[in-house]
N, C-alpha and C positions, 0 to 999 in steps of 0.2 A: 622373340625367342629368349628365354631362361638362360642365364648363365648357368656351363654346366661345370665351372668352378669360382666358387664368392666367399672372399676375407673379409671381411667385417672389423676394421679396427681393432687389429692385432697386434697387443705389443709384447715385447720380452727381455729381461733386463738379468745379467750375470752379476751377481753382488752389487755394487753399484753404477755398472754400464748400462744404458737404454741401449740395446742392442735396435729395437724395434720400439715406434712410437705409435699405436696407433695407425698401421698399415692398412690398407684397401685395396682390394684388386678381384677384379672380375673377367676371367678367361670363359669365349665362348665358344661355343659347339664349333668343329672342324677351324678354328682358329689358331693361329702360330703367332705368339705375344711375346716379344721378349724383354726379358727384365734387365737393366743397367745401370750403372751409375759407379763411382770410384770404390776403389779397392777400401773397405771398412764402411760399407753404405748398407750392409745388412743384408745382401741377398742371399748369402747361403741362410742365412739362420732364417732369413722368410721362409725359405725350402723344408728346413728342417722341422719349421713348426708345423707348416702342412703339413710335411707327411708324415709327423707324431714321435720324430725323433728328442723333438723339445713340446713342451706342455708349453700352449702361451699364457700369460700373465691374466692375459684380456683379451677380450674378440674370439671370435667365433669363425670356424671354416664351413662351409657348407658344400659338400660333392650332389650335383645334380637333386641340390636344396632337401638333401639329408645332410643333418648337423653330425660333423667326425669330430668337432674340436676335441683335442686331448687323448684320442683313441690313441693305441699303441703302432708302432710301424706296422709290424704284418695284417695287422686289422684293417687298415687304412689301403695298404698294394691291397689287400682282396678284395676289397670296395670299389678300385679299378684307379687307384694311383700309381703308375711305377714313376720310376725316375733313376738316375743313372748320377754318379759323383763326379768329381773333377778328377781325382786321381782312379785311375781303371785298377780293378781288385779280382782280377781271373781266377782262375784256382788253372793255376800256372801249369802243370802236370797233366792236365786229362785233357783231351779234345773239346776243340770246339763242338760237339754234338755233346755231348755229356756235360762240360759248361752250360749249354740251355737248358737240357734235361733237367739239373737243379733247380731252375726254375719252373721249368713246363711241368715238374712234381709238383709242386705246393699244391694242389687239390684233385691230382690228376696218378697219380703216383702214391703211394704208402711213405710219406719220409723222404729222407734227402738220401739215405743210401742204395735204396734199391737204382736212383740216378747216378750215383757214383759208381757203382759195382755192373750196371749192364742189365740189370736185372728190366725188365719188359720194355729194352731198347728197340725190340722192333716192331713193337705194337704203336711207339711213337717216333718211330724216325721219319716219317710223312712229315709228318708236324715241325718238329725241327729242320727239317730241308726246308720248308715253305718259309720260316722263320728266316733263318739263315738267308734263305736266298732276297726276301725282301733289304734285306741291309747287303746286297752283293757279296755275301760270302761262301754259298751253297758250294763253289770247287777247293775253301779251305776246309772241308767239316771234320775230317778227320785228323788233322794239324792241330797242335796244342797252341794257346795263347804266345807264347815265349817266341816263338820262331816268327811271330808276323810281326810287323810295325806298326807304333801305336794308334794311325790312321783307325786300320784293319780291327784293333783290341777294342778299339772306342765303338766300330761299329757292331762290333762281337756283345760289347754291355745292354748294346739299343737292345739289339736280339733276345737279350736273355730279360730283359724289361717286357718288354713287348710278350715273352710266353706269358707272363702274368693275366694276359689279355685286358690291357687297360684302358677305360675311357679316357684319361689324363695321362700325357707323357712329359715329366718333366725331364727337361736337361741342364746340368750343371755344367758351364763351361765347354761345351762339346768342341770345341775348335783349340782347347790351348794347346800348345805344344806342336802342335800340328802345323807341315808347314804346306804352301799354296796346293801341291797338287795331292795333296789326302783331304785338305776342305772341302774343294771339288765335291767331289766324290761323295763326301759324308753330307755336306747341304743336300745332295741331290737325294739322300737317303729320305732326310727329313722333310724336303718339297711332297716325295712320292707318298709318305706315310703320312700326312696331310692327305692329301688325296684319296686314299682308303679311308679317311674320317674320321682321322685320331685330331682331339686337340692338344697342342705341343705348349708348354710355357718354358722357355730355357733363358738362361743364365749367358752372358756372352760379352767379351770386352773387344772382339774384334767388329768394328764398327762400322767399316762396309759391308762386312758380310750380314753381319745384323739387320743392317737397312733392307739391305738386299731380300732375305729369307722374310722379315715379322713384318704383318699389315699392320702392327702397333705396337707400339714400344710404350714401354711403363720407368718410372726414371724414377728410383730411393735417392737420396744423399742424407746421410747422417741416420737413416734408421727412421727417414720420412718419407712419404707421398711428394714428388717433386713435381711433376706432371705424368700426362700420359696421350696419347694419341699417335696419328701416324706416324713414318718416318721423317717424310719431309717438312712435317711442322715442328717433329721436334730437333731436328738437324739448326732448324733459324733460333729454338726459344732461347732468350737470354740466358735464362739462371742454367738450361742445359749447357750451355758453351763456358759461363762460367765456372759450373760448380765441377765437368764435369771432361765435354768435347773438346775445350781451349779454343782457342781464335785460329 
């Protein structure tokens, strides 16, 4: 079976930083991979290059082995990448239904205002309830972002990712801040939307949980390929406990 996401030796460099050397990485169909490795190891900017917020240098990305390298963000979510940031960016003020509306618009809606203002809210509020309710939120929908705790916000972004209706779900950092009993909760999100047959690549420094949730982990340091396989092989490998897990 095809990887239905393939990096090709990707690298990218800010004035004179190697941000990215030459990266690889191959996410497959209904798999949950997660990427790790020390704070300045390149993984946001791995992220950013997929999803066309940075141009890489070199290398090439391939979604379900059509080449997007270099497309633009929104080109790229239509293609069926979303992904979600570390910091959450609600649009504070409107309800969580109309929060996904902006998204469940992009090709489904005329524009982001007719989602702002209500306009054909009820020809899509099906949709957004099933959204909402798959991330456990379907009895906040009419509650603005602001009132809920950032557990709840974080899993409000899946949602509004997820309208995109995407083959690829990335997550940046989906645990930080967050403390034991909102991880819960939100792993169990990500288990369940696996299971509906989304492949998930996230981002994560919490490293039981990591173990726990990804049947492979992929390991940067310094903006390189360190290794990659399952958990528990790479929980023993040296240069990970080195560069990375500690003794």
């Amino acid at each position: 079976m095809p990887p239905i996401l393939r990096v090709e030796n990707v690298a990218k460099s800010f004035g004179g930083v190697q941000a990215l050397r030459k990266v690889s990485l191959q996410l497959m169909p209904n798999e949950i991979l997660g990427l790790i490795g020390p704070n300045g190891a390149g993984k946001t900017t791995f992220f950013n290059t997929v999803c066309g917020v940075f141009r890489p240098d070199e290398g090439r990305v391939f979604l379900e082995e059509r080449d997007v390298t270099g497309w633009p963000a929104h080109r790229i979510a239509r293609m069926g990448i979303g992904r979600t940031f570390q910091i959450v960016k609600p649009f504070r003020n409107i309800s969580l239904e109309r929060n996904v509306l902006v998204a469940l618009g992009h090709d489904r809606i005329s524009g982001w205002r007719p989602s702002m203002l209500g306009t054909g809210l009820k020809a899509h509020r099906d949709e957004v309830r099933r959204l909402l309710r798959l991330v456990g939120l379907e009895e906040f929908i009419d509650q603005t972002p602001t009132t809920l705790p950032l557990g709840h916000q974080k899993r409000m972004e899946i949602s509004r990712a997820l309208a995109l209706r995407p083959k690829v779900l990335m997550l940046d950092e989906p645990f930080a801040g967050l403390s034991e009993e909102d991880i819960v909760p939100l792993a169990g999100v990500i288990k369940n939307l696996q299971r509906e047959g989304l492949s998930i690549l996230l981002i994560e420094h919490n490293i039981p949980h990591v173990m726990e949730l990804c049947s492979r982990l992929a390991v940067l340091n310094f903006g390189e390929n360190l290794c990659d396989g399952p958990p528990e092989i790479i929980r023993r490998d040296p240069r990970v406990i080195t560069a990375y897990l500690g003794s």
